[in-house]
C-alpha positions in Angstrom: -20.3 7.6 -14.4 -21.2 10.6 -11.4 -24.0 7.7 -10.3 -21.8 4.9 -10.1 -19.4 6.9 -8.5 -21.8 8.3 -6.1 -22.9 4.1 -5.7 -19.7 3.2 -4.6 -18.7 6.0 -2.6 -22.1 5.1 -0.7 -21.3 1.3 -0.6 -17.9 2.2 1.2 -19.8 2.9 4.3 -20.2 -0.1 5.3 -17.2 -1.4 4.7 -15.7 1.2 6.7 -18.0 1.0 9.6 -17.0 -3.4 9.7 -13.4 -2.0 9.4 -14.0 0.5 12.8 -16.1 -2.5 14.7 -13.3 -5.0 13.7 -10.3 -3.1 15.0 -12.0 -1.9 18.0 -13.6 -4.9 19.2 -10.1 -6.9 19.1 -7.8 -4.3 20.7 -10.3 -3.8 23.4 -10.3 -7.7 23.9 -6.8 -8.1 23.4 -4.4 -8.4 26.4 -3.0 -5.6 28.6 -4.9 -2.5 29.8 -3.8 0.8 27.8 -4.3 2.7 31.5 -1.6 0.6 33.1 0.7 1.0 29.6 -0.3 5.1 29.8 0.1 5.3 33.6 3.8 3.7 33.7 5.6 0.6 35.6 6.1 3.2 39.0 2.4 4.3 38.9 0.2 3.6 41.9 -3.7 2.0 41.9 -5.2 5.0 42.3 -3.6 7.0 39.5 -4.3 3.3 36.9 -8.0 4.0 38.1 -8.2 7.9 37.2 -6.7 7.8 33.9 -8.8 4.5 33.5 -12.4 6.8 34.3 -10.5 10.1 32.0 -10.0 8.0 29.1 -13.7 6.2 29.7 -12.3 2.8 30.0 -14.7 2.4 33.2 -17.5 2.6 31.0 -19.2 -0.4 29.1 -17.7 -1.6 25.9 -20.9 -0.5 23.9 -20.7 2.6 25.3 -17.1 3.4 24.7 -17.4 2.1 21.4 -20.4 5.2 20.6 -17.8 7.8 22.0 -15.5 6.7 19.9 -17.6 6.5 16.9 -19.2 9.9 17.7 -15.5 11.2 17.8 -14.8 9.3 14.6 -17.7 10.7 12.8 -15.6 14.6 14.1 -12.5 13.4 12.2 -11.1 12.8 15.7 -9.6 9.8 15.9 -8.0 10.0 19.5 -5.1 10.9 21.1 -1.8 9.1 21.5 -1.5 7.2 24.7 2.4 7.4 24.6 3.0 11.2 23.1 -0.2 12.9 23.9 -0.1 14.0 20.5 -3.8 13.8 18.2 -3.5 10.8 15.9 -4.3 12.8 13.1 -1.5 15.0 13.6 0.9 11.9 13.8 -0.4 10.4 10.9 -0.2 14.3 9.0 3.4 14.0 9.8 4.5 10.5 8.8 2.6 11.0 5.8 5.4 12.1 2.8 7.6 9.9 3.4 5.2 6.7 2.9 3.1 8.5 0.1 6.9 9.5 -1.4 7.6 5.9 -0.9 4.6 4.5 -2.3 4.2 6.6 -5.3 7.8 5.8 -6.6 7.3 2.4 -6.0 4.6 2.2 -8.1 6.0 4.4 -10.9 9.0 2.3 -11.0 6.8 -1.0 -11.1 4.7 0.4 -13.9 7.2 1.6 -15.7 9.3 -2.0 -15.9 6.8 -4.5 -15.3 4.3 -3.8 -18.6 7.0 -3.4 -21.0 8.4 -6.2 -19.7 5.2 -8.5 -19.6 4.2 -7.6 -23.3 7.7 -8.6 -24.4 7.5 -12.0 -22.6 4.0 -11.8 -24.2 5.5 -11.3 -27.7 8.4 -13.8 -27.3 6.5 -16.7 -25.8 8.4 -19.7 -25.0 12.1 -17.9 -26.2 15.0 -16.8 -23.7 13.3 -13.7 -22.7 10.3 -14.8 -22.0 12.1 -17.5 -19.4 14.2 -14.8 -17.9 11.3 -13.0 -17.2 9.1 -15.7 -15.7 12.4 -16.3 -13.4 12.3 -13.1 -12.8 8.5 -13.3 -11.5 9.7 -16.7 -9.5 12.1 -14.8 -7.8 10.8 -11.8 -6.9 7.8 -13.9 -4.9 10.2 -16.1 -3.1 12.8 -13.2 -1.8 10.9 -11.4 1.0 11.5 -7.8 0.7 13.7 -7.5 3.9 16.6 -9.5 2.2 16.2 -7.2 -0.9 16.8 -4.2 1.5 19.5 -5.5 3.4 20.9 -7.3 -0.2 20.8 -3.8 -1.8 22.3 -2.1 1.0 25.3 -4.0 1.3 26.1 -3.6 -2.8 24.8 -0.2 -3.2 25.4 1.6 -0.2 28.5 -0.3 1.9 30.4 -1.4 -1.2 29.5 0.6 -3.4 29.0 3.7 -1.4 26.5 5.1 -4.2 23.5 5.5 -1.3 23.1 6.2 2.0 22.3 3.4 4.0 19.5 4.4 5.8 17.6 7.7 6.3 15.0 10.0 4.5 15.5 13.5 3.5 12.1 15.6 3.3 11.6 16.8 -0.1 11.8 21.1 1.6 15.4 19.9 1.9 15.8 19.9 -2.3 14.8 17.3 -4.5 18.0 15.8 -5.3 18.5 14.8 -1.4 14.7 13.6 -1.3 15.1 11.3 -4.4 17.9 9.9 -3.3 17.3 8.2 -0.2 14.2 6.8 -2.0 15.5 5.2 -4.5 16.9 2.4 -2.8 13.6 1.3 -0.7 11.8 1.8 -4.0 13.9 -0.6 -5.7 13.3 -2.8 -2.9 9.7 -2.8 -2.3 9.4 -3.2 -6.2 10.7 -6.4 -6.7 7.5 -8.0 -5.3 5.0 -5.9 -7.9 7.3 -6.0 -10.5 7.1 -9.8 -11.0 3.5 -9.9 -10.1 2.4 -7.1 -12.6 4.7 -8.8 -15.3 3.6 -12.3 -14.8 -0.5 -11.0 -15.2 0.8 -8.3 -17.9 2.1 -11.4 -20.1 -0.5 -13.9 -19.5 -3.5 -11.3 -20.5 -1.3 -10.3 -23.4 -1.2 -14.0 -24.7 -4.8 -14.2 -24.1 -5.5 -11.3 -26.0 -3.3 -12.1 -28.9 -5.0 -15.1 -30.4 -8.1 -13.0 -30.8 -9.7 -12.1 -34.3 -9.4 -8.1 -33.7 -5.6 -9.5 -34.2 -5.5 -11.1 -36.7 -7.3 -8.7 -38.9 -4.5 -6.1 -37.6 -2.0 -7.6 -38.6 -4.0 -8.6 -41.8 -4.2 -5.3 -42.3 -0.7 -4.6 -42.3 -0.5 -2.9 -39.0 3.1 -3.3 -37.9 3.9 -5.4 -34.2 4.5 -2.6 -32.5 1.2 -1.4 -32.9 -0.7 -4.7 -32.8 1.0 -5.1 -28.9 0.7 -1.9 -27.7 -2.3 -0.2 -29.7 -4.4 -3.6 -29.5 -3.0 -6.2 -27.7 -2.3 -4.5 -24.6 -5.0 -1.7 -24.5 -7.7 -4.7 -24.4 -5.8 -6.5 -21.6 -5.3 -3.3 -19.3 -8.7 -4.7 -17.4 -7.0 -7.3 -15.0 -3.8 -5.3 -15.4 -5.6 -3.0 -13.4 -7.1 -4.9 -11.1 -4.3 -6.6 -10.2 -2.5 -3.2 -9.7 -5.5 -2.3 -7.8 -5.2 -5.3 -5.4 -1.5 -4.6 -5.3 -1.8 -1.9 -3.0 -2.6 -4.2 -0.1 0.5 -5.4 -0.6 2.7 -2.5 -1.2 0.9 -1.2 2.4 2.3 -4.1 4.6 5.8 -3.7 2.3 6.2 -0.2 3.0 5.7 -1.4 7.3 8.8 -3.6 6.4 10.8 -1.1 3.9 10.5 1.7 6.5 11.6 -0.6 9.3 14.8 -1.6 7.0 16.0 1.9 5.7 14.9 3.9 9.2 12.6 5.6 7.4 9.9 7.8 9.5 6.9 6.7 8.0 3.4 5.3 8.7 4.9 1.8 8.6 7.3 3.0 11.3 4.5 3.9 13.3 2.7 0.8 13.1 5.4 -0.8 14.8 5.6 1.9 17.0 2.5 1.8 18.1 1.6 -1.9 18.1 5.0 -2.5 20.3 3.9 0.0 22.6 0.2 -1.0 22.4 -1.0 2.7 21.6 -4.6 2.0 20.9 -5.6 5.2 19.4 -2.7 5.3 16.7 -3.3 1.6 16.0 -7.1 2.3 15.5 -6.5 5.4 13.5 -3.6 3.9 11.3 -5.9 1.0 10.7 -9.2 3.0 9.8 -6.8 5.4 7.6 -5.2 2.7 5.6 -8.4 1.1 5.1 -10.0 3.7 3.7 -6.8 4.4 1.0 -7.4 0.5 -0.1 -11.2 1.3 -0.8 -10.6 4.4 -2.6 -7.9 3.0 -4.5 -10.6 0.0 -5.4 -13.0 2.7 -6.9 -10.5 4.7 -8.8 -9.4 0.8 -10.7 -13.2 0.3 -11.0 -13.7 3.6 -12.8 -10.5 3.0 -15.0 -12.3 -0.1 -16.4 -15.0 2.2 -18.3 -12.0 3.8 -20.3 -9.6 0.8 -20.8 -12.9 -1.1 -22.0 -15.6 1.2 -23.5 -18.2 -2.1 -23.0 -17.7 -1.5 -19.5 -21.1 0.5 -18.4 -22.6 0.5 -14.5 
């Protein structure tokens, strides 16, 4: 297991190192001139062209591209064109509440979408099974904006059970904290619930007309223990995976979720910093996400080896 980890950690590199050539290649060749945006609409030619040679944008692209990869390599991933502020501090304090948002999201998911994906499993082609496929049909049609703004009107304006937008930091007491996440949670879930249910039943279904089954149940080995002891434990592989490939997903949701409930998060400044056209937060939010989807890839592939015991790298 340490080897294969150490093999994948080592094959990240590359990925990464496409993922920094990538995003700096296109915001460099994208329009607009981050000295002009930095210098203001009242600034004079001059004062373009000094912060143009302070921030090395006179230089060649190749060359800017090794200062910023030398920098990179420093854990220095620039410094905010618009707040002057180190992107790693920015991203340090937009953190919680995204993580806090993510983490619940996926709890939530887990926790409804398996059960109900082995029940649909277990009653195959009866009403529940139906209402969950609908379920699954809906929740890919409704983009997750309406579900924020459709759970804000009942909950919070007609209801008055939430607030209607907001985050409270968890230093404030939990209570407070939980409470304005519950809402965005429930609407970023929608989405992974009905994806996670939909792959949960169809590996269950797959699984259940095996022989190990049959002899279970041969055996006298009660339902609930053929589903959940056998049934499900051998169909946790592309559970996981999907759950795994979920987290692209849940990344651009929380850029939406946070945008809906004002909630100051990384999402918040993505959009931040892509409508200002802040280059540095844009690379480092880019670089930093990136390297959350690869480390979430190789904690799924290492979760195969214990769901599946035939699993060996």
């Amino acid at each position: 297991m340490l080897a294969f980890v150490s093999r994948r950690l080592l094959a990240t590199i590359p990925v990464l190192v496409m993922v920094a050539v990538v995003v700096f290649a296109i915001l460099r060749f994208s329009p607009g001139d981050p000295a002009i945006i930095m210098a203001g609409d009242g600034a004079t030619p001059e004062r373009i062209v000094q912060i143009r040679q302070t921030m090395g944008l006179d230089q060649p692209v190749i060359k800017q591209f090794f200062i910023w990869g030398g920098k990179l390599l420093q854990g220095d991933l620039g410094t905010s064109l618009m707040s002057g502020v180190p992107v790693t501090k920015l991203i340090g304090q937009r953190l919680e509440p995204s993580l806090s948002l993510a983490v619940l999201t996926l709890v939530f998911t887990l926790i409804v979408a398996i059960p109900l994906g082995v029940l649909a499993a277990w009653r195959q082609g009866k009403l529940l099974d139906r209402a969950v496929m609908g379920f699954s049909v809906l929740g890919f049609s409704v983009p997750v904006f309406v579900t924020g703004y459709v759970l804000i009107w009942l909950f919070a304006i007609k209801l008055g059970w939430f607030n209607v937008q907001g985050y409270s930091p968890l230093d404030k007491g939990f209570w407070p904290y939980l409470h304005r996440l519950i809402l965005p949670s429930l609407a970023l879930s929608t989405v992974y619930v009905a994806l996670i249910a939909r792959i949960t039943r169809t590996s269950v279904i797959e699984v259940m007309g095996e022989d190990f089954i049959r002899t279970a149940r041969s055996k006298g080995l009660g339902e609930t223990g053929v589903l959940l002891g056998h049934a499900l434990r051998n169909a946790a592989v592309p559970i996981a995976t999907v759950v795994g490939l979920g987290i692209a997903l849940l990344i651009s949701g929380v850029v939406v979720t946070e945008s809906v409930f004002n909630i100051p998060g990384l999402g918040r400044l993505v959009v931040e910093a892509v409508l200002a056209r802040d280059y540095p937060v844009i690379q480092g939010l880019t670089l930093f996400f990136a390297f959350v989807y690869v480390f979430i890839n190789l904690v799924v592939d290492c979760a195969y080896t214990v769901f599946d015991p035939r699993i060996r790298y």
